[in-house]
MIDRENNU-869789 format. One record per residue (C-alpha): residue in one letter; x, y, z. Coordinates in nm, 3 decimals, padded with zeros to 5 digits. Layout:
+-------+---------+---------+---------+
| vexmi |       u |       v |       w |
+-------+---------+---------+---------+
|     A |       X |       Y |       Z |
...
+-------+---------+---------+---------+
This chain:
+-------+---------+---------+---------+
| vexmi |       u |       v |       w |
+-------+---------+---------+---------+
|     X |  12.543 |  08.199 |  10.102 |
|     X |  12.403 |  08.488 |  10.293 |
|     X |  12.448 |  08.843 |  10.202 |
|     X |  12.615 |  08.995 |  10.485 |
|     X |  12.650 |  09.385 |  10.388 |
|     X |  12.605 |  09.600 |  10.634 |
|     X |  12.371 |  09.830 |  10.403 |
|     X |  12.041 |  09.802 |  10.233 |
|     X |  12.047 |  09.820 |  09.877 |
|     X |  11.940 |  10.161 |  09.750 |
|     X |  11.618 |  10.257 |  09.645 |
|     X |  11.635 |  10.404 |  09.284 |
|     X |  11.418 |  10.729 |  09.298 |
|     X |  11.402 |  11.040 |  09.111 |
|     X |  11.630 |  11.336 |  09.170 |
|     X |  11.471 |  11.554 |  09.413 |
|     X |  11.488 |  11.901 |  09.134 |
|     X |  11.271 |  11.706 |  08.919 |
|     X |  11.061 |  11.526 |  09.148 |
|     X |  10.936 |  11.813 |  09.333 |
|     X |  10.806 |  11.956 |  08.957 |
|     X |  10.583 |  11.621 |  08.940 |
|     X |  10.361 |  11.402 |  09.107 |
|     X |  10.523 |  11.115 |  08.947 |
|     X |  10.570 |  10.811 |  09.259 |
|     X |  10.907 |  10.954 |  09.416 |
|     X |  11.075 |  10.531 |  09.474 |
|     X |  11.094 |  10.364 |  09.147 |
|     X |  11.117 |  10.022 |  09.324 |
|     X |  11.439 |  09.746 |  09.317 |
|     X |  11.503 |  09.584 |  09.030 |
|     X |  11.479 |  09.193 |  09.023 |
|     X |  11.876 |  09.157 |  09.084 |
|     X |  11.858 |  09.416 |  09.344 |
|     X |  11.531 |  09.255 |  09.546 |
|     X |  11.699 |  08.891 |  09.532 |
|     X |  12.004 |  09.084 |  09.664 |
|     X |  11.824 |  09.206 |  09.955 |
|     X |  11.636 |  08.933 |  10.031 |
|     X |  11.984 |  08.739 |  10.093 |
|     X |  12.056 |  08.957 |  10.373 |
|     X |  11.764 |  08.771 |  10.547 |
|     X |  11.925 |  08.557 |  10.844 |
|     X |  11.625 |  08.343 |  10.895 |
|     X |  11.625 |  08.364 |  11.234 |
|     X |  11.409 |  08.066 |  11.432 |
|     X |  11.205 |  08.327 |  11.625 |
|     X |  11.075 |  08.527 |  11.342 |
|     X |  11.152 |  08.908 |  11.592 |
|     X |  11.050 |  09.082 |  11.221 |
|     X |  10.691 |  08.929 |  11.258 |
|     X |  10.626 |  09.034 |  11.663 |
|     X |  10.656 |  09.348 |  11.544 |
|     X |  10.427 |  09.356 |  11.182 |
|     X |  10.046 |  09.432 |  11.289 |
|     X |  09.939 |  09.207 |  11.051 |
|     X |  10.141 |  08.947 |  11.126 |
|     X |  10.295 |  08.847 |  10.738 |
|     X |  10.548 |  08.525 |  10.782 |
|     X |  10.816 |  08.770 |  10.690 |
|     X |  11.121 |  08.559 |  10.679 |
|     X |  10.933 |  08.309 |  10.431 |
|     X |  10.842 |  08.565 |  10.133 |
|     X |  11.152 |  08.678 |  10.177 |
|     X |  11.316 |  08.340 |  10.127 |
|     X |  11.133 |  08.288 |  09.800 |
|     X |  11.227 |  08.583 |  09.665 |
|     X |  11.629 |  08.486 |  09.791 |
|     X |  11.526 |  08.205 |  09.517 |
|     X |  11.372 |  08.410 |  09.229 |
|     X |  11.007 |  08.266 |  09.328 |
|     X |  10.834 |  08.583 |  09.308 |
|     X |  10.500 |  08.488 |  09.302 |
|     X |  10.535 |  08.260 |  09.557 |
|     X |  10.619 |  08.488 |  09.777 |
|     X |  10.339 |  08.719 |  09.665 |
|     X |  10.143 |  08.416 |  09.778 |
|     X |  10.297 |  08.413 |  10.123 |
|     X |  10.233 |  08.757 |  10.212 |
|     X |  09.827 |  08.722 |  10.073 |
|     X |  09.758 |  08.481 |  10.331 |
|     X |  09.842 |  08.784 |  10.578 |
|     X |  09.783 |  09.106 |  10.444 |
|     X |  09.527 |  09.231 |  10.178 |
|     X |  09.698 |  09.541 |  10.023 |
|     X |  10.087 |  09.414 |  10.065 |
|     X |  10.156 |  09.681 |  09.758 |
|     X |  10.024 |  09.985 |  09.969 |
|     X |  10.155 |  09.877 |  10.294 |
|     X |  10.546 |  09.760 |  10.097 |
|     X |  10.506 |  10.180 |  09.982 |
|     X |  10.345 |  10.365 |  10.330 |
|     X |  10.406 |  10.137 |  10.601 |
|     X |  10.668 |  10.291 |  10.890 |
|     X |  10.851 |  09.951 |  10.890 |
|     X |  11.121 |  10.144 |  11.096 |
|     X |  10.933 |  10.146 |  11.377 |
|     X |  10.779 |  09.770 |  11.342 |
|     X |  10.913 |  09.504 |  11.122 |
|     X |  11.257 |  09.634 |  11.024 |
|     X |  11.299 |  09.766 |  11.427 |
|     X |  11.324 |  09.447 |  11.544 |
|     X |  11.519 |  09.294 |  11.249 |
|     X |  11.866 |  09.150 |  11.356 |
|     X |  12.080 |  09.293 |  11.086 |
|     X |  11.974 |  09.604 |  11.234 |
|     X |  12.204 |  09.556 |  11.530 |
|     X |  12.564 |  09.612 |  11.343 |
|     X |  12.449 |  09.735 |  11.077 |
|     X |  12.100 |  09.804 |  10.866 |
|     X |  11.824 |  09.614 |  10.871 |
|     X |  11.685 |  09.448 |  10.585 |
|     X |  11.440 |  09.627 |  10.378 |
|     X |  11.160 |  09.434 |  10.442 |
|     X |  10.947 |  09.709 |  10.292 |
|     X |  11.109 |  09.759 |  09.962 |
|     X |  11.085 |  09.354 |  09.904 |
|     X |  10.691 |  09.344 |  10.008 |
|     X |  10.639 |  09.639 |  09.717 |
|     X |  10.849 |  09.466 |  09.498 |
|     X |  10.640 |  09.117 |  09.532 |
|     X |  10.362 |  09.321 |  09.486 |
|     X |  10.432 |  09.507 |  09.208 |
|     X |  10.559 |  09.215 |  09.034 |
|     X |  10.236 |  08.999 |  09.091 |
|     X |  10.050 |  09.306 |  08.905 |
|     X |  10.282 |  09.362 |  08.630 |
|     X |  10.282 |  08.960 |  08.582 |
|     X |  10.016 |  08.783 |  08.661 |
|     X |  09.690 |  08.778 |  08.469 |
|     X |  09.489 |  08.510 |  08.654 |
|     X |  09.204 |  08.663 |  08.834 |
|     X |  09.177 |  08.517 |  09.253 |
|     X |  08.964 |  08.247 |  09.320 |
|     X |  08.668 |  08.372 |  09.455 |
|     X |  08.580 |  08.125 |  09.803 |
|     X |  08.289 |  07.927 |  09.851 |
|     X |  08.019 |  08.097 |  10.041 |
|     X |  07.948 |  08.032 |  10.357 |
|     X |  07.548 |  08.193 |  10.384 |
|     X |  07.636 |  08.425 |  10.612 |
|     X |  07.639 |  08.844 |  10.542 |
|     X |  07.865 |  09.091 |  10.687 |
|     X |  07.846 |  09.468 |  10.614 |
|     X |  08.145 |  09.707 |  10.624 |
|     X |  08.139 |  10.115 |  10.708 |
|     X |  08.411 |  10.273 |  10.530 |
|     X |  08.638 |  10.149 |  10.267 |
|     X |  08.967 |  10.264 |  10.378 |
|     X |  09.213 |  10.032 |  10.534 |
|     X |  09.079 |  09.925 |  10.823 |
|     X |  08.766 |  09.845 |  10.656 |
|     X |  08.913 |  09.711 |  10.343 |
|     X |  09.182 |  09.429 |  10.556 |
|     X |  08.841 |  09.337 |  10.720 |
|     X |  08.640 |  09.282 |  10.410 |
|     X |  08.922 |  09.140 |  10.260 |
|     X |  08.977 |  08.876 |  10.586 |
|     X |  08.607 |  08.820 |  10.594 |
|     X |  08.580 |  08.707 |  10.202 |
|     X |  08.840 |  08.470 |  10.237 |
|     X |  08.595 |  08.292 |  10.556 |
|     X |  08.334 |  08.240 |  10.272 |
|     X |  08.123 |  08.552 |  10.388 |
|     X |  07.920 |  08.802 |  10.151 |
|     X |  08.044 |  09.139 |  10.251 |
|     X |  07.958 |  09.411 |  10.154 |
|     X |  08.162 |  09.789 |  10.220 |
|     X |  07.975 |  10.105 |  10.249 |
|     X |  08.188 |  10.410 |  10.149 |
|     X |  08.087 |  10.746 |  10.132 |
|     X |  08.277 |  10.918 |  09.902 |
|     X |  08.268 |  10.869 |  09.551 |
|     X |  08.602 |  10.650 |  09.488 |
|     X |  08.665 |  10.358 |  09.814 |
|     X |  09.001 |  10.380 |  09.936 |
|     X |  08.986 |  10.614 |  10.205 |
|     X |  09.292 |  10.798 |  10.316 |
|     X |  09.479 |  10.616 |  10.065 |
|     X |  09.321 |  10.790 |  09.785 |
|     X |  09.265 |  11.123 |  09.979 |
|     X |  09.519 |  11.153 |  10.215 |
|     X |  09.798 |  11.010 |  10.053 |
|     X |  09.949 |  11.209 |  09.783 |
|     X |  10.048 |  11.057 |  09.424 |
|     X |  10.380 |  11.067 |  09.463 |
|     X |  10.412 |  10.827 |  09.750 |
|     X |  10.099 |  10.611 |  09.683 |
|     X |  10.029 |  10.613 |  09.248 |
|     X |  09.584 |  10.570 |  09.277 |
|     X |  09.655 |  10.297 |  09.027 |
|     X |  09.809 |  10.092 |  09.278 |
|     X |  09.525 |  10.140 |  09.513 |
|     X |  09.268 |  10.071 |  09.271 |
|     X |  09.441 |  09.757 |  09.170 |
|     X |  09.432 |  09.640 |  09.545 |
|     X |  09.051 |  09.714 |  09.539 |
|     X |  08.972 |  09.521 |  09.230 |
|     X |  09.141 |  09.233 |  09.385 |
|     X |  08.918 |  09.192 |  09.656 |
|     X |  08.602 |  09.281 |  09.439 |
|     X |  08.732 |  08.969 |  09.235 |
|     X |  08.699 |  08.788 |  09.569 |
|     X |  08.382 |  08.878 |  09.622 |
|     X |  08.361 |  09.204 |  09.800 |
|     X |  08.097 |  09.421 |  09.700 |
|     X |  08.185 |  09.806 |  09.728 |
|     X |  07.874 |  10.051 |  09.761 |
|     X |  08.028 |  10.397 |  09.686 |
|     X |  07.834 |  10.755 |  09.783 |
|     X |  07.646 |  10.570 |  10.106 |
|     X |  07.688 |  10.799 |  10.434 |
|     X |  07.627 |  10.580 |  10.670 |
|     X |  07.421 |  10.753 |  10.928 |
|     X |  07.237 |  10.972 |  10.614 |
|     X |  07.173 |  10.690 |  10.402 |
|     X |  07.115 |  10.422 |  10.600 |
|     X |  07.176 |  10.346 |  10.944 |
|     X |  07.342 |  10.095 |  11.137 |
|     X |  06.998 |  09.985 |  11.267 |
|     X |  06.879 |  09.966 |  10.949 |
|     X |  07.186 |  09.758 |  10.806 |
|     X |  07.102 |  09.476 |  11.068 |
|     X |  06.726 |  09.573 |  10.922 |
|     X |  06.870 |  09.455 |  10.598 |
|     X |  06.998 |  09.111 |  10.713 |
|     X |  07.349 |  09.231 |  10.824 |
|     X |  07.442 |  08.962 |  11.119 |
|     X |  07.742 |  09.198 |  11.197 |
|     X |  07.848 |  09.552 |  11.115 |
|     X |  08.226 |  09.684 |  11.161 |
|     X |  08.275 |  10.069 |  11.186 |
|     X |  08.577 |  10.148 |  11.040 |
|     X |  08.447 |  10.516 |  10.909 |
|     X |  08.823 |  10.682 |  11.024 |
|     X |  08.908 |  11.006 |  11.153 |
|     X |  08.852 |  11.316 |  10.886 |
|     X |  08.749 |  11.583 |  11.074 |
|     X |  09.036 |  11.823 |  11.088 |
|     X |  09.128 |  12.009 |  11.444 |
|     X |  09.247 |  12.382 |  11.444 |
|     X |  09.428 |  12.591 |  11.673 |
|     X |  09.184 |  12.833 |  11.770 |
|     X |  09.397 |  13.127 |  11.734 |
|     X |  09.345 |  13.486 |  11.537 |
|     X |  09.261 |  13.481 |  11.182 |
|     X |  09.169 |  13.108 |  11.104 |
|     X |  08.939 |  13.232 |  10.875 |
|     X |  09.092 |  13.471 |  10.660 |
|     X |  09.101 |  13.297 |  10.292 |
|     X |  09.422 |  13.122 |  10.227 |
|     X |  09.359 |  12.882 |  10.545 |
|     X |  09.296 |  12.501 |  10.440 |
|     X |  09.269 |  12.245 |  10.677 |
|     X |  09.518 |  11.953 |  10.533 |
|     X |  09.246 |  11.715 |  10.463 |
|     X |  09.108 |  12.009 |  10.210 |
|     X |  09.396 |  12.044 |  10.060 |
|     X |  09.473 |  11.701 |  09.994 |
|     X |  09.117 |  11.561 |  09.902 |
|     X |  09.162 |  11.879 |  09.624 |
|     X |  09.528 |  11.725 |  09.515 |
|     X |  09.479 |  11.392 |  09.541 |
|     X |  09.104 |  11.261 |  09.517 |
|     X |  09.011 |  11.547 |  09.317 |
|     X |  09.360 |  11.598 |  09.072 |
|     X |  09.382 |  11.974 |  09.152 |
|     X |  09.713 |  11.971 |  08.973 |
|     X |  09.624 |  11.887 |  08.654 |
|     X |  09.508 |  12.170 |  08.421 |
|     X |  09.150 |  11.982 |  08.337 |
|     X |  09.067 |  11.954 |  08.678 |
|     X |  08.717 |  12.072 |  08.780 |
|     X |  08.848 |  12.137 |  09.124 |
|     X |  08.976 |  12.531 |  09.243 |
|     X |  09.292 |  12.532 |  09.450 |
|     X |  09.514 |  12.829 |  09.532 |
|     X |  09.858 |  12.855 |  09.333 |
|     X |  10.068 |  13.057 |  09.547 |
|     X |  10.454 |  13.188 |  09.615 |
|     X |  10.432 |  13.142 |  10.035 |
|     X |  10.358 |  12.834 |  10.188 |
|     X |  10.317 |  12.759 |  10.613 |
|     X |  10.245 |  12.416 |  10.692 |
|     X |  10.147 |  12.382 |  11.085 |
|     X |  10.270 |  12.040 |  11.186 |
|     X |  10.547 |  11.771 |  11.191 |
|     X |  10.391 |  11.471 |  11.076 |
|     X |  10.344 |  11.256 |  10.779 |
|     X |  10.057 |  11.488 |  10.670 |
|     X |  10.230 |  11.781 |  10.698 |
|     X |  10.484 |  11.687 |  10.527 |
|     X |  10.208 |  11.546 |  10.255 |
|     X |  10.093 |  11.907 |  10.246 |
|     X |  10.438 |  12.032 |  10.185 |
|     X |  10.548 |  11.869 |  09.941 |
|     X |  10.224 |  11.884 |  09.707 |
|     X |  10.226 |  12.282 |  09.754 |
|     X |  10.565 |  12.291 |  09.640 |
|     X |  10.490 |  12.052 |  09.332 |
|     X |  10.176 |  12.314 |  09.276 |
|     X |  10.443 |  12.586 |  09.227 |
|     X |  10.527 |  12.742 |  09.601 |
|     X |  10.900 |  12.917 |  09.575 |
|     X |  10.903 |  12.905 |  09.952 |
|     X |  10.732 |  12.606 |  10.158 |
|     X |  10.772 |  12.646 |  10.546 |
|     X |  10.701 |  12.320 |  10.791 |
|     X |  10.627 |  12.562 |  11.119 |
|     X |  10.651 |  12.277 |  11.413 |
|     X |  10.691 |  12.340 |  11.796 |
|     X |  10.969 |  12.137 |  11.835 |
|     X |  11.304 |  12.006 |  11.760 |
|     X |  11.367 |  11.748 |  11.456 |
|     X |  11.426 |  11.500 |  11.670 |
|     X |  11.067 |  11.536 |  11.806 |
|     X |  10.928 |  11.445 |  11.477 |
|     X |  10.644 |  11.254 |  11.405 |
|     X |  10.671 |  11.240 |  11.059 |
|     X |  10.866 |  10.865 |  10.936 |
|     X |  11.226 |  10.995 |  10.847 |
|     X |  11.256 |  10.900 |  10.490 |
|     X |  10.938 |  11.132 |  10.453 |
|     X |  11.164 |  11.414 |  10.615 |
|     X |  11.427 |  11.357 |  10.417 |
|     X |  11.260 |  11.353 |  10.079 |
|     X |  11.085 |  11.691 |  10.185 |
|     X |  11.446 |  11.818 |  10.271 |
|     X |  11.591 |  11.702 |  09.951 |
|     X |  11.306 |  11.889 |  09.749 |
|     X |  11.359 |  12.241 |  09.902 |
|     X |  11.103 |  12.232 |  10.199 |
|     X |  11.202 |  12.487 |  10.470 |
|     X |  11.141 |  12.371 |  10.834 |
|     X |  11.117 |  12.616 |  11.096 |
|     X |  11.133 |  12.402 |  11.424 |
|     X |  11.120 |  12.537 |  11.743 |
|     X |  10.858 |  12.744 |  11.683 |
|     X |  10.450 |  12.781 |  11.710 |
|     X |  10.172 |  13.021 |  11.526 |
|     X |  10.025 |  13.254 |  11.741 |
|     X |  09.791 |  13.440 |  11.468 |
|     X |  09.708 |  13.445 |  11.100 |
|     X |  09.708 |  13.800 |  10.958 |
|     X |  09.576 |  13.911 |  10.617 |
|     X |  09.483 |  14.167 |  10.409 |
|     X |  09.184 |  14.450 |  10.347 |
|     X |  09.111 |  14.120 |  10.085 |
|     X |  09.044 |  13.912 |  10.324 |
|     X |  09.334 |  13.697 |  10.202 |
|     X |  09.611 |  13.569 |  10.431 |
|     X |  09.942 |  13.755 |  10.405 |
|     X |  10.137 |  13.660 |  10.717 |
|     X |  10.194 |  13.404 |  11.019 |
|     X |  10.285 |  13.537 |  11.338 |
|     X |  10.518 |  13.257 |  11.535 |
|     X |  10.653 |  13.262 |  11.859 |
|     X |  10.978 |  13.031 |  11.914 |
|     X |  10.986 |  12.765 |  12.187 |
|     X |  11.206 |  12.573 |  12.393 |
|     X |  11.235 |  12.227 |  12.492 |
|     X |  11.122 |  12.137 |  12.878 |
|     X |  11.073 |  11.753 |  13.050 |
|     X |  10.935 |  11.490 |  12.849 |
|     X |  10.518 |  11.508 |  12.836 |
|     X |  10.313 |  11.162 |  12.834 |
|     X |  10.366 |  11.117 |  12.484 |
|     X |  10.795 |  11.076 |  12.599 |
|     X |  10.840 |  11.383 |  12.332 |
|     X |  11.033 |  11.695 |  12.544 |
|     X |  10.753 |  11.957 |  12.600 |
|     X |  10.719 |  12.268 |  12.390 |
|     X |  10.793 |  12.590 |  12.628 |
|     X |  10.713 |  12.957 |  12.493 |
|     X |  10.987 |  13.194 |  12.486 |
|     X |  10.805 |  13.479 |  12.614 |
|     X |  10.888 |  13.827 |  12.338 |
|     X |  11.023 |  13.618 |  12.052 |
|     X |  10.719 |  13.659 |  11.777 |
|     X |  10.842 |  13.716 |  11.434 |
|     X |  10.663 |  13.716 |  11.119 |
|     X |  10.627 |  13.518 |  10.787 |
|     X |  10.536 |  13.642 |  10.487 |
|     X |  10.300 |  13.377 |  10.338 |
|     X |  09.978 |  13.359 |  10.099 |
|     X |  09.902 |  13.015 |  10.210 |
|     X |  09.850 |  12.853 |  10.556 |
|     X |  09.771 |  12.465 |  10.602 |
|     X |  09.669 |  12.329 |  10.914 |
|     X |  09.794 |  11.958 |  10.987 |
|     X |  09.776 |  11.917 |  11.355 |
|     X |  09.557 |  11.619 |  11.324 |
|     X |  09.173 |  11.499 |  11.263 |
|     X |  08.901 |  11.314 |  11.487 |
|     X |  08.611 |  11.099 |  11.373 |
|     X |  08.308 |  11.243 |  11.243 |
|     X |  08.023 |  11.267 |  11.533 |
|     X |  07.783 |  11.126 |  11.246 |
|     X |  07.799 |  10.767 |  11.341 |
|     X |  07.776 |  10.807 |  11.693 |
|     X |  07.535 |  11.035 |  11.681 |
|     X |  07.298 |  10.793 |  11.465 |
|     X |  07.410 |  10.498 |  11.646 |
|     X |  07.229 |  10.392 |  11.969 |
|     X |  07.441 |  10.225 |  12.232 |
|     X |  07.710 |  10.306 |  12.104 |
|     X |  08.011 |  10.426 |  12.347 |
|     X |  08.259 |  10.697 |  12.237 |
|     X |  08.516 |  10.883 |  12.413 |
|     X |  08.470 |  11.249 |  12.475 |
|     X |  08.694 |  11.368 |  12.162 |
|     X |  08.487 |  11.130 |  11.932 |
|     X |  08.670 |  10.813 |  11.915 |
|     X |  08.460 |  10.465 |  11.935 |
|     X |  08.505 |  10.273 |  12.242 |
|     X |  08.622 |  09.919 |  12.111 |
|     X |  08.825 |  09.625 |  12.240 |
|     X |  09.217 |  09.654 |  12.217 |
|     X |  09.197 |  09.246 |  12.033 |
|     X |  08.868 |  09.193 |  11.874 |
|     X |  08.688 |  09.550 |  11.804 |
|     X |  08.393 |  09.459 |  11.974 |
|     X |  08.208 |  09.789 |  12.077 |
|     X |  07.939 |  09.842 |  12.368 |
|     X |  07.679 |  09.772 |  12.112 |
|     X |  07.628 |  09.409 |  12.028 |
|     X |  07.706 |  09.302 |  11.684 |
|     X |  07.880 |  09.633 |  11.644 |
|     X |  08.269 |  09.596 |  11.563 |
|     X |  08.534 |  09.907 |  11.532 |
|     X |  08.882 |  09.965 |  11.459 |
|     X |  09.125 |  10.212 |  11.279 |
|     X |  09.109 |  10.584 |  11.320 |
|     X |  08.746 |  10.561 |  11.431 |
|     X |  08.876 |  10.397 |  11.757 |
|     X |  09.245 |  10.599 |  11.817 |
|     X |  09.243 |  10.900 |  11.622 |
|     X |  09.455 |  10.990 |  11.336 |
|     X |  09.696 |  10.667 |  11.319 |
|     X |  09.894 |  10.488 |  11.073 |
|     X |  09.787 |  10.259 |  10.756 |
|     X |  09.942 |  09.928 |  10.872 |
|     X |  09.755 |  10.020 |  11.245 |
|     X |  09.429 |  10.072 |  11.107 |
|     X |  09.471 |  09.744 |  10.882 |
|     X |  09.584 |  09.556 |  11.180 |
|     X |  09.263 |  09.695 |  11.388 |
|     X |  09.062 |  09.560 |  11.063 |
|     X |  09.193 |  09.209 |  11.073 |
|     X |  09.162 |  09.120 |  11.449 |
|     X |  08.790 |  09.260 |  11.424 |
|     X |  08.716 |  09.010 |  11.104 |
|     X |  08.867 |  08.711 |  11.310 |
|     X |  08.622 |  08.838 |  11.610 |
|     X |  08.361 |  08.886 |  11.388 |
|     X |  08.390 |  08.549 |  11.242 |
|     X |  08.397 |  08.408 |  11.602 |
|     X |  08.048 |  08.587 |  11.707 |
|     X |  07.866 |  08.510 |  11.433 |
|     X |  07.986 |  08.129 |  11.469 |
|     X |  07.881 |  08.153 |  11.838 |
|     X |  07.536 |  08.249 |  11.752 |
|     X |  07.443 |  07.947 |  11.552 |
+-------+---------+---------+---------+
């Protein structure tokens, strides 16, 4: 018998005056009686609308039918064949806008919480089951990854399961990409990341950490090597800036600075090697899901005031909603309708305020978002020790520059087929942020998967 409330069930978290004290993971995840619950809202419908709109494709209404029946791991098993990191994508994923959009129940009431059930599968396949993956058979044929973030890892991951020996190429000093720099503690525990990753290395996939790509080696000398085909999935983390007065005054981070300090490099804990600023006044430039990253680790670092300065209204925000909402909850101040115009600071060289100017709202711009307009007079000031910049990133110029033939658009971004990733440089595959800009997790893992199936197909072809 179906479940027909018209509500999700809850997500037990922890109460926003202690949370924002904490980078302790913010969702505590259903509970076995609550997921089985859940998953009996499912209808089943015969045209699957959940999976048109997953980028990855998982056979949605299948997990979620084993877990209706308390078959946990089979489930887990279902969404493997699809996705490689189903515990990072069941926590970040905007299934809002994707799987849940297009979810029937949605129509009177909620849809189902097709997110919460794909962490819970996953987090119950880690917490009970010991059996390391079968590793496939090898098929004698090499593949070589660039960047060990999502899009890189769902292609490794794809391209192991075909039998091939691949190997990832990451530069930092920990793989994971924006999920271990980007993606604050609280939202995504490392654990959970690193789990994913030794998953696939059971598989096979071999991870070379500290190799720039373009320093190290290059992709000419990676086909050199034996390589047959190389995807470029090196994402997008050079940060932009405004270009207005007083960018440089001490106190200014770019948001990937200040979250590579929190999160790769554990700024918050007292043992930690890494400097960071612990300040009173906090302005974060931007409206999405990095800014409100940014927010919500300054306040956890001891801020009394945390501002999100954005140029237009809430309903213009980027940023996923439940993201919003937990900022809200933990005391984060949003000043919308309004835009920096200049950083002052101090004799120091410190910042001590940020000058704004509030906007209106004119017609819709390409994006469909109602264009920001300047209210000519209206500057005001904030007091604040702190300013951090998320108004997005662009690839690094480091591939392309060290890559012959290789295409890019005049902001940075690789030039790559929409379906497979193929670039203008034969054997060359790219997806992810490399390829749009500054995107989401489940987009870049998407990108990732349809290039592995490509690069399977071209490497077949040239037999």
């Amino acid at each position: 018998m179906p479940n027909m409330s018209l509500k999700k069930n809850e997500m037990p978290s922890q109460d926003p005056n202690v949370r924002n004290k904490n980078f302790l993971e913010v969702a505590l995840g259903y509970t076995k009686e609550q997921a089985i619950d859940e998953a009996q809202r499912c209808l089943h419908c015969k045209n699957y609308p959940c999976v048109q709109g997953c980028p990855v494709s998982i056979h949605i209404p299948d997990f979620i039918a084993k877990v209706a029946e308390g078959e946990f791991e089979q489930a887990y098993q279902i969404i493997t064949q699809s996705s490689s990191l189903p515990a990072v994508c069941g926590r970040v994923c905007p299934q809002e806008n994707q799987c849940e959009k297009h979810c029937v129940r949605g129509i009177k009431g909620e849809p189902v919480a097709i997110g919460r059930l794909e962490r819970f599968v996953a987090d119950w396949h880690r917490e009970n089951v010991k059996e390391d993956p079968v590793a496939p058979v090898k098929n004698g044929h090499k593949v070589a990854i660039v960047g060990a973030g999502p899009a890189g890892l769902t292609c490794a991951g794809d391209l192991v399961k075909m039998g091939y020996d691949v190997t990832v190429f990451e530069a930092l000093h920990l793989a994971g990409g924006v999920l271990v720099y980007g993606i604050p503690e609280f939202r995504l525990p490392k654990s959970i990341v690193a789990n994913e990753i030794e998953t696939l290395k059971k598989l096979g996939v071999h991870i070379e950490t500290n190799m720039v790509i373009g320093r190290v080696l290059s992709v000419d000398e990676l086909f050199e090597q034996g390589f047959e085909a190389v995807f470029i999935g090196s994402g997008a983390g050079l940060p932009r800036f405004m270009n207005i007065p007083g960018e440089n005054f001490k106190g200014v981070y770019s948001a990937n600075e200040f979250l590579t300090r929190v999160n790769l490099m554990k700024a918050y804990r007292e043992d930690s090697s890494t400097p960071i600023q612990h300040v009173k006044n906090v302005a974060v430039v931007g409206g999405g899901n990095v800014a409100m990253d940014a927010a919500r680790c300054a306040k956890r670092l001891g801020a009394e005031n945390v501002y999100i300065v954005y140029r237009r209204s809430e309903e213009e925000l980027p940023a996923r909603k439940e993201e919003v909402e937990h900022a809200k909850e933990e005391g984060i101040i949003f000043k919308l309708l309004n835009n920096p115009v200049a950083i002052h600071g101090g004799e120091d060289g410190f910042v001590n305020k940020i000058e704004c100017l509030e906007m209106g709202l004119g017609e819709p711009d390409a994006s469909g978002r109602r264009r920001p307009v300047e209210k000519p007079g209206s500057n005001f000031e904030l007091e604040v020790d702190c300013v951090i910049m998320a108004i997005g990133t662009s690839p690094n110029p480091l591939i392309k520059s060290t890559t012959e033939g290789l295409d890019t658009q005049k902001w940075g971004g690789i030039i790559a087929d929409e379906t497979t990733g193929q670039t203008s440089r034969e054997g060359v595959f790219a997806g992810g942020d490399a390829v749009t800009g500054a995107a989401t997790v489940i987009l870049a893992m998407g990108a990732g998967k349809q290039a592995a199936a490509a690069m399977d197909a071209y490497i077949k072809n040239k037999k």
